[in-house]
PASEBA-1860 file (N, C-alpha, C; in nm, 3 decimals):
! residues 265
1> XXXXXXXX> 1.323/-0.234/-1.013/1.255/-0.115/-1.062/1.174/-0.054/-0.947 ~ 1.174/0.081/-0.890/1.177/0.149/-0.795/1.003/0.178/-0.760 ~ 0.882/0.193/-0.725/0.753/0.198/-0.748/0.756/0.336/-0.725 ~ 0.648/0.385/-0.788/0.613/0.489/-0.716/0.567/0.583/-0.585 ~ 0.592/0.684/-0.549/0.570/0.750/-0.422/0.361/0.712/-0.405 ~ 0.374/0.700/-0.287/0.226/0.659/-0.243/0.122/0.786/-0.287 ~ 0.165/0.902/-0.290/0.136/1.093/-0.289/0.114/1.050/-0.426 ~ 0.241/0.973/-0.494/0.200/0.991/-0.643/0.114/0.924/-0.707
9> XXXXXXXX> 0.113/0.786/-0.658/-0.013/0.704/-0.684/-0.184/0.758/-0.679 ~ -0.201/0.842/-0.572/-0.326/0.883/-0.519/-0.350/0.996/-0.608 ~ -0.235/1.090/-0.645/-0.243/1.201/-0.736/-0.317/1.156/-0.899 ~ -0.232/1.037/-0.935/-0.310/0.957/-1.062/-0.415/0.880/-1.041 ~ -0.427/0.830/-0.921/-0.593/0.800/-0.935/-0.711/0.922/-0.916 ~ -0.606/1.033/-0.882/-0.722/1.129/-0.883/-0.764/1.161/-1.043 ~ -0.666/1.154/-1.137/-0.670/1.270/-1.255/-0.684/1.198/-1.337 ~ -0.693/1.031/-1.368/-0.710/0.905/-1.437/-0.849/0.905/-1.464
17> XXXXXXXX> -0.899/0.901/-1.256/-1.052/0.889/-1.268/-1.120/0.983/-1.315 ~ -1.099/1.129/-1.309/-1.147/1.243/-1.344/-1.159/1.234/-1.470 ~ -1.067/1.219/-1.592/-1.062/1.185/-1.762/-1.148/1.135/-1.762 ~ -1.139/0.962/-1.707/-1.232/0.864/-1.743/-1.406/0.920/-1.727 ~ -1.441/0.974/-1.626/-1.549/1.061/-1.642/-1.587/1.133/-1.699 ~ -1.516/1.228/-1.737/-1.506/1.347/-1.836/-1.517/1.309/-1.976 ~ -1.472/1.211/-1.985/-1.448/1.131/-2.122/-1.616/1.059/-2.170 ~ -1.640/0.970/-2.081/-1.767/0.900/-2.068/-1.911/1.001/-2.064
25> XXXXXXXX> -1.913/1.101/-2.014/-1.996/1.221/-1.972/-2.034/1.280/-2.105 ~ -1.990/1.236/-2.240/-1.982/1.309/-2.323/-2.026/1.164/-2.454 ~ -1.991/1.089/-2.378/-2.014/0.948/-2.518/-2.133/0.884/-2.503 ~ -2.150/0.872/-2.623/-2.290/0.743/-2.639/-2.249/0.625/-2.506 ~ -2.389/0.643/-2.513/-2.424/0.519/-2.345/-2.424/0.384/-2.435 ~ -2.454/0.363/-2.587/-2.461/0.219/-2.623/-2.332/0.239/-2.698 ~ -2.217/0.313/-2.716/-2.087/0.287/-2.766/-2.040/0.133/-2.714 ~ -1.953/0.123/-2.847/-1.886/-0.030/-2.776/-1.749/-0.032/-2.735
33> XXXXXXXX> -1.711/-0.076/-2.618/-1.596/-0.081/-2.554/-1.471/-0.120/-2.635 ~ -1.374/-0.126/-2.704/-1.259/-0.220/-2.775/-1.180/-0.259/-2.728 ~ -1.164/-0.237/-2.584/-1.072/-0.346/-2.527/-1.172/-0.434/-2.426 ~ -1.305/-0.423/-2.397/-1.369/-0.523/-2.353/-1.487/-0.482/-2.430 ~ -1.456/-0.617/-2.538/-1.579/-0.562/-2.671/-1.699/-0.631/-2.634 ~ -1.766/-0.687/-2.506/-1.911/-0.740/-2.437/-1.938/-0.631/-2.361 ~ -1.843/-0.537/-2.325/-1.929/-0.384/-2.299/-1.941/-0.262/-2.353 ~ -2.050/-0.204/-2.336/-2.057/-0.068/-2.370/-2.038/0.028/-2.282
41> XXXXXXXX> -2.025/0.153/-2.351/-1.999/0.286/-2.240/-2.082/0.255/-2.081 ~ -2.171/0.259/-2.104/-2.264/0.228/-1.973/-2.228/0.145/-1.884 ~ -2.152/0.026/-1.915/-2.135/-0.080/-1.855/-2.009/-0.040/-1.777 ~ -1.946/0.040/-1.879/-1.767/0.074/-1.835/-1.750/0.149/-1.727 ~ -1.870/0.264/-1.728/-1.897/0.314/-1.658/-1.935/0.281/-1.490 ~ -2.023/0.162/-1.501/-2.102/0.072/-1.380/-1.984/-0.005/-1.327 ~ -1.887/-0.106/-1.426/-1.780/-0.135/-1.337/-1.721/-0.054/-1.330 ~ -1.651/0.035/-1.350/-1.537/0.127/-1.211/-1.606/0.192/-1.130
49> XXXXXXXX> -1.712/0.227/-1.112/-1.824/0.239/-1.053/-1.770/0.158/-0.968 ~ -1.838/0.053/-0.969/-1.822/-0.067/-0.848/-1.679/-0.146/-0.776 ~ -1.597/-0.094/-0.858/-1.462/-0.136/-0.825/-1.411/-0.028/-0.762 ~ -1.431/0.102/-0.773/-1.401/0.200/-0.661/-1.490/0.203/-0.527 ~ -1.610/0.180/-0.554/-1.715/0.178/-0.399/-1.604/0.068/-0.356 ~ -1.639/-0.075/-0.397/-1.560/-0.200/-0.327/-1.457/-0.175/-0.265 ~ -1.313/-0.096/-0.317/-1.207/-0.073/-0.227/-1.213/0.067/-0.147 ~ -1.330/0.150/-0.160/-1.348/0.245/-0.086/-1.387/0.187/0.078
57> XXXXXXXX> -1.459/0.084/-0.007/-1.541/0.016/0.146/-1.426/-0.060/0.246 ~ -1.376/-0.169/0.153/-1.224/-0.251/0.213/-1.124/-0.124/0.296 ~ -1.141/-0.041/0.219/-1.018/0.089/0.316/-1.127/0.100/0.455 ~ -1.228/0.155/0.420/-1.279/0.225/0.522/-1.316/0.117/0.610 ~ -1.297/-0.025/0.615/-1.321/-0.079/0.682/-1.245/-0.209/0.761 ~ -1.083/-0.127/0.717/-0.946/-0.238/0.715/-0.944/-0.300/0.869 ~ -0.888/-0.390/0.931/-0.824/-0.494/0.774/-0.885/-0.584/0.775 ~ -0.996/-0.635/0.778/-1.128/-0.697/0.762/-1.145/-0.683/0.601
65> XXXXXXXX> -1.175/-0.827/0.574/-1.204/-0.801/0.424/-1.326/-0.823/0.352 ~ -1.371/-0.776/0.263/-1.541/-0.789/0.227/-1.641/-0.844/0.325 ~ -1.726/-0.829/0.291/-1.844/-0.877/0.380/-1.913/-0.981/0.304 ~ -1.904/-1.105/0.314/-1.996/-1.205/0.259/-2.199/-1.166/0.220 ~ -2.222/-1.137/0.343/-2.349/-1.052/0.344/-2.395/-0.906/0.258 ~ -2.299/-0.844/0.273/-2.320/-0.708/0.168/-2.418/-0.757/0.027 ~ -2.454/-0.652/0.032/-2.559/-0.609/-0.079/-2.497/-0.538/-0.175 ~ -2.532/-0.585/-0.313/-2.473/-0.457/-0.422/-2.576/-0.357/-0.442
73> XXXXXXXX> -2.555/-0.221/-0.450/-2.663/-0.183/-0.478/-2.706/-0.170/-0.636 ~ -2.879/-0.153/-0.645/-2.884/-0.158/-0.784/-2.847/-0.043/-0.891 ~ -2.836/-0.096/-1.022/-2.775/-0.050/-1.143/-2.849/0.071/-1.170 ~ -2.836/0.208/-1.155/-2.912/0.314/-1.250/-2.976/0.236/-1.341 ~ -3.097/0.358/-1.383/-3.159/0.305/-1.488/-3.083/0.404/-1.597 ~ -3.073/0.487/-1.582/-3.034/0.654/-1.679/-2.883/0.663/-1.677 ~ -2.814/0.739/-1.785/-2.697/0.717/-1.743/-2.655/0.802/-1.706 ~ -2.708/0.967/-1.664/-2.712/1.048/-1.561/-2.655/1.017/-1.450
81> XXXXXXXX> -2.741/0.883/-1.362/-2.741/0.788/-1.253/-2.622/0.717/-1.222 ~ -2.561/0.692/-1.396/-2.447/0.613/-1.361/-2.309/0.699/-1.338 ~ -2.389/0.789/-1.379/-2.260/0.948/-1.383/-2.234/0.941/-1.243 ~ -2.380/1.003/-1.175/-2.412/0.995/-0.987/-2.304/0.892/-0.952 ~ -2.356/0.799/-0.982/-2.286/0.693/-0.926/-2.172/0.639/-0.904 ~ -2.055/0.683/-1.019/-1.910/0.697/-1.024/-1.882/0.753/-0.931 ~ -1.980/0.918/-0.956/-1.914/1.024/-0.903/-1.891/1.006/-0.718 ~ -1.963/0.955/-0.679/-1.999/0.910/-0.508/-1.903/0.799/-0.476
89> XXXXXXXX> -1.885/0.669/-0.564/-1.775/0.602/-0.566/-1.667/0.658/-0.582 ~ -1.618/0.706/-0.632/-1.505/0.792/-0.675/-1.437/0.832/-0.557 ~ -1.530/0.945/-0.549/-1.461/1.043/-0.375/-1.468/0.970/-0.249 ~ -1.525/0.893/-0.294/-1.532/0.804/-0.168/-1.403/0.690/-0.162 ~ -1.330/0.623/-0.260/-1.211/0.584/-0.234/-1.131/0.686/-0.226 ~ -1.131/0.788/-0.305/-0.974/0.881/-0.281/-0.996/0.959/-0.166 ~ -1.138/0.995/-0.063/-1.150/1.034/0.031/-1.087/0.884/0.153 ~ -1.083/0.782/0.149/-1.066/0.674/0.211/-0.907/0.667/0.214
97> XXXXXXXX> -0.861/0.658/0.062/-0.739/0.647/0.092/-0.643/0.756/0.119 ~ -0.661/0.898/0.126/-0.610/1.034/0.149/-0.610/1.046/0.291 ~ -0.674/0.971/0.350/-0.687/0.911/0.530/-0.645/0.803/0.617 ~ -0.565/0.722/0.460/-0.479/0.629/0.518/-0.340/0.640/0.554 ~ -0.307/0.494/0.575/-0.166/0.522/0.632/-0.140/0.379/0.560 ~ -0.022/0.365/0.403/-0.043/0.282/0.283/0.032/0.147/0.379 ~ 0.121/0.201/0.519/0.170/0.072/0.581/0.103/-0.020/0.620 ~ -0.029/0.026/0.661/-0.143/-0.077/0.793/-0.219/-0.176/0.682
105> XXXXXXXX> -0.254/-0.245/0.766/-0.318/-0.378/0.724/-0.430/-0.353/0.645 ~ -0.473/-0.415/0.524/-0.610/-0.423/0.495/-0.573/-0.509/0.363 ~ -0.708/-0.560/0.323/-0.736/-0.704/0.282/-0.722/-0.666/0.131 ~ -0.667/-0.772/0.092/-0.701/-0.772/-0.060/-0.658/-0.895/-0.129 ~ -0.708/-0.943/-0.206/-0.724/-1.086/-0.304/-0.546/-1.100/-0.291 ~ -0.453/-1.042/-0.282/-0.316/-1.053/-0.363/-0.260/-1.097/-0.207 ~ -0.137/-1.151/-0.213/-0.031/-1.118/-0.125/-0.002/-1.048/-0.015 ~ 0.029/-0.930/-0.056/0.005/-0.781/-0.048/-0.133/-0.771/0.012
113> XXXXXXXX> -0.105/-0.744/0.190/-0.201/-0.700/0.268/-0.221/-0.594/0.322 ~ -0.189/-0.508/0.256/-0.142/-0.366/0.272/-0.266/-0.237/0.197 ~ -0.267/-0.140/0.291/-0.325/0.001/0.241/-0.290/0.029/0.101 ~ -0.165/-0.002/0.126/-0.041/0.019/-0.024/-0.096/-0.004/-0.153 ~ -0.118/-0.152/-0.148/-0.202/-0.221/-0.240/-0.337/-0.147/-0.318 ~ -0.396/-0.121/-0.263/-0.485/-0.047/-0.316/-0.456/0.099/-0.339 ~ -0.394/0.125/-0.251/-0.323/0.320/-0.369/-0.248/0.232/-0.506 ~ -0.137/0.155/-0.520/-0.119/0.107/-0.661/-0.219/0.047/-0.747
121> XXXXXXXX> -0.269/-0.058/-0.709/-0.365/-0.157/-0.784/-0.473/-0.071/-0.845 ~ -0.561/0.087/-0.763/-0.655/0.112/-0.825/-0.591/0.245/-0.936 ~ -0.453/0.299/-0.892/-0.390/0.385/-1.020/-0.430/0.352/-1.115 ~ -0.386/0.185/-1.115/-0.361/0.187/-1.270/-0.490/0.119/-1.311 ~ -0.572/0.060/-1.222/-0.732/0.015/-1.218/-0.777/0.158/-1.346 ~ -0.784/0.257/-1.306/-0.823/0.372/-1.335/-0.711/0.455/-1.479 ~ -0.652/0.388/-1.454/-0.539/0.436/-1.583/-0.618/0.370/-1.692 ~ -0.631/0.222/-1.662/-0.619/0.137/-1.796/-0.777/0.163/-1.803
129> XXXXXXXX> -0.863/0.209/-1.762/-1.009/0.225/-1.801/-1.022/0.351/-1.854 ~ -0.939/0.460/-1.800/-0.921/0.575/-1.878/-0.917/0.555/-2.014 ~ -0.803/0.450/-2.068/-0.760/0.458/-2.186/-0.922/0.381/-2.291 ~ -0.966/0.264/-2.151/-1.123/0.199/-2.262/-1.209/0.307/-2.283 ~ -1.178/0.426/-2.186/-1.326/0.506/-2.208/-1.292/0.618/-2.306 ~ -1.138/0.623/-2.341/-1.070/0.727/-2.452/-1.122/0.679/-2.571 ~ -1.067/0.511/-2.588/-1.050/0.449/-2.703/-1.254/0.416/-2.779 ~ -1.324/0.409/-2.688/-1.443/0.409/-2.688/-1.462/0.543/-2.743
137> XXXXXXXX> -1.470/0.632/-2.705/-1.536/0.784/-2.720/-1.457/0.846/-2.843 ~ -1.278/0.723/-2.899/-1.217/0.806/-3.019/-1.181/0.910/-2.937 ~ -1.089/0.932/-2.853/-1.031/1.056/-2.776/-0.923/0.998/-2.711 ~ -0.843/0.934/-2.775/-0.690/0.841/-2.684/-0.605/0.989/-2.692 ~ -0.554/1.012/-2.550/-0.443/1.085/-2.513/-0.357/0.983/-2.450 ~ -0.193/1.037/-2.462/-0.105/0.967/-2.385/-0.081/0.919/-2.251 ~ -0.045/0.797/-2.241/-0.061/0.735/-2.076/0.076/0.854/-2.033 ~ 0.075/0.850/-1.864/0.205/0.867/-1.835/0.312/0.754/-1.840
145> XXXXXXXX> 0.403/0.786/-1.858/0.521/0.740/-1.882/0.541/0.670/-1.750 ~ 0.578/0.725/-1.647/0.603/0.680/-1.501/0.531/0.614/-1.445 ~ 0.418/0.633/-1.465/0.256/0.540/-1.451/0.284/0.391/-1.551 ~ 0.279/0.429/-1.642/0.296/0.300/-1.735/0.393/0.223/-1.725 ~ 0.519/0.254/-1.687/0.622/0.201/-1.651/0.611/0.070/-1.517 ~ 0.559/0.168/-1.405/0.514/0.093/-1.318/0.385/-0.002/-1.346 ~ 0.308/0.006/-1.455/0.194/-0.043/-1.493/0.270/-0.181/-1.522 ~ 0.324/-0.180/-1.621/0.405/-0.274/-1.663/0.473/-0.403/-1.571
153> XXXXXXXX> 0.559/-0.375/-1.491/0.600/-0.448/-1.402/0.442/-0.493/-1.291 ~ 0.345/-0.371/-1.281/0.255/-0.482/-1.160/0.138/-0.557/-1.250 ~ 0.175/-0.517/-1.376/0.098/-0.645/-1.485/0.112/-0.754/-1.470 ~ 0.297/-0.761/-1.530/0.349/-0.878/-1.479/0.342/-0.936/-1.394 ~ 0.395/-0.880/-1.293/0.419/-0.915/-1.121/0.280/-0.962/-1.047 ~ 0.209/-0.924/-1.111/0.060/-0.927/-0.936/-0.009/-0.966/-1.071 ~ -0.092/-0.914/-1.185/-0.177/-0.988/-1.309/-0.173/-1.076/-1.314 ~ -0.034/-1.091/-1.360/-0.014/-1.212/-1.427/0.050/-1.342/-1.368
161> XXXXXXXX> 0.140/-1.274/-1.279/0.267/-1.344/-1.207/0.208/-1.389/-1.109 ~ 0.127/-1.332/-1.025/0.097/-1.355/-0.911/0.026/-1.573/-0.868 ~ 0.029/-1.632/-0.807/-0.030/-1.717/-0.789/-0.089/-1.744/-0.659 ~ -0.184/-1.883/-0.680/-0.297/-1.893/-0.554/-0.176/-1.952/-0.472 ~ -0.205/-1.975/-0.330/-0.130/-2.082/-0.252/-0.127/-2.204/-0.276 ~ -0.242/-2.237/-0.335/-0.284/-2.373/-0.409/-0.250/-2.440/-0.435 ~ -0.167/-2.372/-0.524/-0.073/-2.439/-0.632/0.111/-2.391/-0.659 ~ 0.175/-2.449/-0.757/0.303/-2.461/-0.726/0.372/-2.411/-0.874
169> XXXXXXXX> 0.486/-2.343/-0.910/0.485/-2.273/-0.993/0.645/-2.345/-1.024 ~ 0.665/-2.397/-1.099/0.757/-2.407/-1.148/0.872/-2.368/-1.269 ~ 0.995/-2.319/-1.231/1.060/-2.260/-1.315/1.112/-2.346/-1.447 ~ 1.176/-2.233/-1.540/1.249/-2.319/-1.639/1.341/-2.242/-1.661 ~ 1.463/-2.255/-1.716/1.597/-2.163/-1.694/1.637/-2.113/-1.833 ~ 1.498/-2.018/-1.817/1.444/-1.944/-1.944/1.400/-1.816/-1.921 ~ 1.456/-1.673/-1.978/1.448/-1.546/-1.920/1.386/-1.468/-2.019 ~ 1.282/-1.376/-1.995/1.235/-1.290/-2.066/1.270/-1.118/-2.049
177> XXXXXXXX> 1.314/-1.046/-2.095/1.392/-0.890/-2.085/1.245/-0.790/-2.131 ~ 1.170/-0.796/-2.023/1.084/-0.660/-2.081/1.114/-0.568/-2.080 ~ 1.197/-0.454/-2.165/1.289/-0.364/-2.227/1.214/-0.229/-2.258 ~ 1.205/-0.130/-2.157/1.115/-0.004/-2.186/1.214/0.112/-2.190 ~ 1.172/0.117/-2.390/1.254/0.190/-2.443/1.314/0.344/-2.421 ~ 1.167/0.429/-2.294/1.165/0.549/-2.304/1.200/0.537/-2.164 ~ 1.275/0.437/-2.067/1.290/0.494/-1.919/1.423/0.420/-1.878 ~ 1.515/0.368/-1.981/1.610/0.294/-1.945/1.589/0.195/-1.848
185> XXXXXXXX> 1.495/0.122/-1.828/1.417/0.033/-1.730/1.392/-0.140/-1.790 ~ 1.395/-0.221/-1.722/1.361/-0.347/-1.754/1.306/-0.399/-1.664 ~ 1.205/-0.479/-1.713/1.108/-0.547/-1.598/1.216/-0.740/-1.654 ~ 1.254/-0.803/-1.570/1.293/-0.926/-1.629/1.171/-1.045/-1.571 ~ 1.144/-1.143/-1.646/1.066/-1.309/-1.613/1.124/-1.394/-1.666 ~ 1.028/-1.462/-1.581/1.123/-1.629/-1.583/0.988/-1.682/-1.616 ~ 0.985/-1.781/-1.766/0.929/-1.862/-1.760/0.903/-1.988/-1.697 ~ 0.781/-2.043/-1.687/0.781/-2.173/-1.603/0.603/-2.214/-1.604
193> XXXXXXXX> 0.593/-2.333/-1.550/0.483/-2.395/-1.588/0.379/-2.378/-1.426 ~ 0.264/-2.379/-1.419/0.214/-2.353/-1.309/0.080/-2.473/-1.294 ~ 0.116/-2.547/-1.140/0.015/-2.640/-1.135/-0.065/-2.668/-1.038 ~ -0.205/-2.676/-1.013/-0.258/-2.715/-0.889/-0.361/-2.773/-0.928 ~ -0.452/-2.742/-0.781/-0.604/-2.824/-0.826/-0.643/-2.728/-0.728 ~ -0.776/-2.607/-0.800/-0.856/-2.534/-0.680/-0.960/-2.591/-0.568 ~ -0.876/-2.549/-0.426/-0.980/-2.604/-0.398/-1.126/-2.609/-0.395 ~ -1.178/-2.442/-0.471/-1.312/-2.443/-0.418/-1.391/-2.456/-0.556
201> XXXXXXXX> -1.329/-2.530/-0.644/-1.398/-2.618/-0.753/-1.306/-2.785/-0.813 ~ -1.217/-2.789/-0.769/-1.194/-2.892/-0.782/-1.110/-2.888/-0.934 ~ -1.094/-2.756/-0.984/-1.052/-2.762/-1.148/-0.871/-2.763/-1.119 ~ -0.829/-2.873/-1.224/-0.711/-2.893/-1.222/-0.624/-2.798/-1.340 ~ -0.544/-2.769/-1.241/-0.422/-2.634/-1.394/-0.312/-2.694/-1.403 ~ -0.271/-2.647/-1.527/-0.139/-2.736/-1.550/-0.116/-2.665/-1.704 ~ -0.057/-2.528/-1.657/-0.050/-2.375/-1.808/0.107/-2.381/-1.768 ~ 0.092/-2.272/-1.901/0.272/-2.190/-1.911/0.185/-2.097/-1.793
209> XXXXXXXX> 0.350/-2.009/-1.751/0.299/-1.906/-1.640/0.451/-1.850/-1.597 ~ 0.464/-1.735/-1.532/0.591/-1.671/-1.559/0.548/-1.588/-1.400 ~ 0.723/-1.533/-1.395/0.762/-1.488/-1.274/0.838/-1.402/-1.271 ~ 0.790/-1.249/-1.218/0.901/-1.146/-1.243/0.997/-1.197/-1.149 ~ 1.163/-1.160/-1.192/1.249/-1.222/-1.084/1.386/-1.077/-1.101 ~ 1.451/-1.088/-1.033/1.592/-0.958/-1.027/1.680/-1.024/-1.124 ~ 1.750/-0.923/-1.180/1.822/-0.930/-1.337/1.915/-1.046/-1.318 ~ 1.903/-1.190/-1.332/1.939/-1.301/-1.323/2.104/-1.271/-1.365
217> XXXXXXXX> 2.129/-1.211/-1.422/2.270/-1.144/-1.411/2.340/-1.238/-1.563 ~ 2.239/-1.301/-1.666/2.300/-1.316/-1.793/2.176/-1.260/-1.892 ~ 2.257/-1.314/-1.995/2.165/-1.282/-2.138/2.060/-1.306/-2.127 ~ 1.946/-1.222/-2.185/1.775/-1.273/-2.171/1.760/-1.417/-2.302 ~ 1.691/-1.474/-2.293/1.626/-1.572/-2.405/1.563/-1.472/-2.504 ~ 1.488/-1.455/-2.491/1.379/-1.346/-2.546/1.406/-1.201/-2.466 ~ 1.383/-1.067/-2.566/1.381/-0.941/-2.506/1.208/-0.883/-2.625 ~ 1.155/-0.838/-2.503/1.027/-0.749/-2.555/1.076/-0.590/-2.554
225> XXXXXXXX> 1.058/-0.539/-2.683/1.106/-0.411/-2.639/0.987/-0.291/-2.663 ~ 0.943/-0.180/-2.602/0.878/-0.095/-2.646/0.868/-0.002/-2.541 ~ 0.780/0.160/-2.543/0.764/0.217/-2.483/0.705/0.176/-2.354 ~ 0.683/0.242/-2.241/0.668/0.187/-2.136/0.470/0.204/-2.162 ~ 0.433/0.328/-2.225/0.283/0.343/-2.241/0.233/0.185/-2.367 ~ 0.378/0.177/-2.438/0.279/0.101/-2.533/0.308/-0.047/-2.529 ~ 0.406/-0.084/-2.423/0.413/-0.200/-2.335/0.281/-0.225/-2.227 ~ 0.279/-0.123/-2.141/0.158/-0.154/-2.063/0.001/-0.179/-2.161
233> XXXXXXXX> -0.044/-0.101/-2.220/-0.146/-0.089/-2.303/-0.143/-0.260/-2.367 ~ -0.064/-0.256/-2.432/-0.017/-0.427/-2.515/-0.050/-0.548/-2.407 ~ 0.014/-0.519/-2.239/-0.032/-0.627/-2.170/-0.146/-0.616/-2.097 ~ -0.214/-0.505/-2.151/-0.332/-0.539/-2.067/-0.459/-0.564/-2.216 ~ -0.382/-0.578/-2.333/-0.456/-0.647/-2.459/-0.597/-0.489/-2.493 ~ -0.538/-0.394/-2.497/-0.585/-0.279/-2.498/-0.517/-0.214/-2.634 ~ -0.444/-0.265/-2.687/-0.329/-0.227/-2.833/-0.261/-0.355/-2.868 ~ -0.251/-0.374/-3.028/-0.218/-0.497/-3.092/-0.018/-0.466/-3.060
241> XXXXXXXX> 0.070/-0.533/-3.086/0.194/-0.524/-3.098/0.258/-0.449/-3.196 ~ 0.161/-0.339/-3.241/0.251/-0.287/-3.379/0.384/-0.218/-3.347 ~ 0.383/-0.146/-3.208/0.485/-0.060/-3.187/0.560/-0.136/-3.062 ~ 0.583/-0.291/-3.100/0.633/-0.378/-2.979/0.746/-0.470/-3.083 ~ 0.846/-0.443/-3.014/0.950/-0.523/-3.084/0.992/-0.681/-3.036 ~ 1.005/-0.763/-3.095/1.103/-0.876/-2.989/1.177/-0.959/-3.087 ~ 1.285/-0.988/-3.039/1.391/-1.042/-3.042/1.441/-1.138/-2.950 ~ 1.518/-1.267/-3.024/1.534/-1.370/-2.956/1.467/-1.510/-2.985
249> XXXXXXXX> 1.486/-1.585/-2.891/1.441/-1.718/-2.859/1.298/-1.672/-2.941 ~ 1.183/-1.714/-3.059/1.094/-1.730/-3.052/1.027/-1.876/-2.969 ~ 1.095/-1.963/-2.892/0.986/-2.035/-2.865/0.987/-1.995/-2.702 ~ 1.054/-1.953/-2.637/1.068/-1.858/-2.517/0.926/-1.752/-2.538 ~ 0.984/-1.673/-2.667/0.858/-1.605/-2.631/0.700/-1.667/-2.631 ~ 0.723/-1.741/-2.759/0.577/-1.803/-2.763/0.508/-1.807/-2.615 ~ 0.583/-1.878/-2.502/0.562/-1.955/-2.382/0.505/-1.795/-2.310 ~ 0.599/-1.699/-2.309/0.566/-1.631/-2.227/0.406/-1.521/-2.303
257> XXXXXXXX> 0.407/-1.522/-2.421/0.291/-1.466/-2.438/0.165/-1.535/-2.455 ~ 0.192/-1.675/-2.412/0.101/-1.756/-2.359/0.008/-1.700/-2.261 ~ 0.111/-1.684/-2.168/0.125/-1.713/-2.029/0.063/-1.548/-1.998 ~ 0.063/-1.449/-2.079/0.015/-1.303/-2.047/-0.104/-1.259/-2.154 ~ -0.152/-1.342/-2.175/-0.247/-1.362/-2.311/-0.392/-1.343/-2.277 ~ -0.443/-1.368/-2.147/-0.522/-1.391/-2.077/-0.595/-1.272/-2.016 ~ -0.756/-1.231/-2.119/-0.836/-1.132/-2.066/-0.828/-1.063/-1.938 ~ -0.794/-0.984/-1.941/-0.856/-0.904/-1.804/-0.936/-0.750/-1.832
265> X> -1.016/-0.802/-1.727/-1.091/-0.621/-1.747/-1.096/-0.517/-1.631
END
């Protein structure tokens, strides 16, 4: 499945983040979040806030990665402040990355040491908070299609799929067909079990855990089927499965919605 143009990535983090503001600018500051129901508007606001300064800073300062020493700065008191405060974060990554070049080096938690990385990762960073600060304020408009599509696969792929060096991921010769109904597209995984011991606590894993892999070239075990907006939304636990179909192996699936089950905000 083909990613998107880098032009196009930067274009949706421009008009993602812009909603999400526009959206928030207008809602109760103690509203409660429903896809991260321990925050409120204010809060939703303060992290993307801080998750855009953070990779504004990582760009502008590639390929060197965070600064151990850095200071966060402090939280508005008003939510005026926290408006300010997006708003300066904001232009300040899409001014960072509109000056890059997505080939060159720069740091980031994943694999993927690339400029690149961060024009995708914060799209949809900014997509899927769009939709908390819609669903918060009661104002859900439609994801893009092409956006969500690709949302989908780097859910899988880098969310979920992704693993530490740590540890060791083992397959089982068991296939999952994520089936997006509105783009003739399939994201395919491979279930399998994932194990290590971290080193920088000592905690031992030993979960289900899955692996996007190229169309293994037979029948899936399990097929998930749905739109590509209401597939992505579903794996990032932002919408229940009403408009998600599956078919197949149920204990295949069980394993794999194990394995993608797991909060993120």
């Amino acid at each position: 499945m083909a990613r998107l143009d880098y032009p196009d990535y930067l274009r949706h983090l421009r008009a993602e983040s812009r909603r999400f503001r526009d959206v928030l600018a207008g809602c109760d500051p103690a509203a409660r979040v429903p896809g991260c129901p321990e925050w409120n508007a204010a809060d939703l606001l303060w992290h993307l806030a801080g998750v855009q300064r953070f990779w504004g800073t990582t760009i502008r300062t590639r390929p060197l990665g965070p600064d151990p020493d850095a200071t966060e700065p402090d939280r508005p008191e008003s939510y005026d402040g926290l408006l300010e405060a997006f708003d300066t974060s904001s232009a300040a990554l899409i001014t960072a990355l509109d000056g890059a070049d997505p080939s060159e080096q720069a740091w980031s938690w994943s694999t993927e040491q690339t400029v690149g990385f961060t024009f995708r990762r914060q799209a949809h960073e900014a997509l899927i908070h769009r939709l908390d600060a819609e669903q918060t304020a009661g104002q859900v408009t439609p994801l893009d299609a092409a956006l969500a599509a690709d949302g989908v696969e780097e859910c899988l792929d880098v969310m979920y799929g992704g693993a530490p060096p740590w540890g060791e991921f083992a397959p089982l010769p068991h296939f999952v067909q994520v089936d997006l109904s509105d783009r003739d597209e399939s994201v395919w995984v491979q279930i399998g079990r994932f194990t290590g011991t971290d080193p920088s606590d000592q905690v031992v894993y030993d979960d289900d855990d899955i692996r996007v892999v190229p169309d293994p070239g037979t029948a899936a075990d399990t097929v998930v089927h749905g739109s590509a907006a209401a597939l992505d939304a579903w794996l990032w636990r932002r919408t229940d499965d009403r408009d998600i179909r599956i078919t197949g192996d149920r204990n295949v699936y069980d394993h794999f919605r194990t394995a993608v089950h797991h909060p993120i905000n």
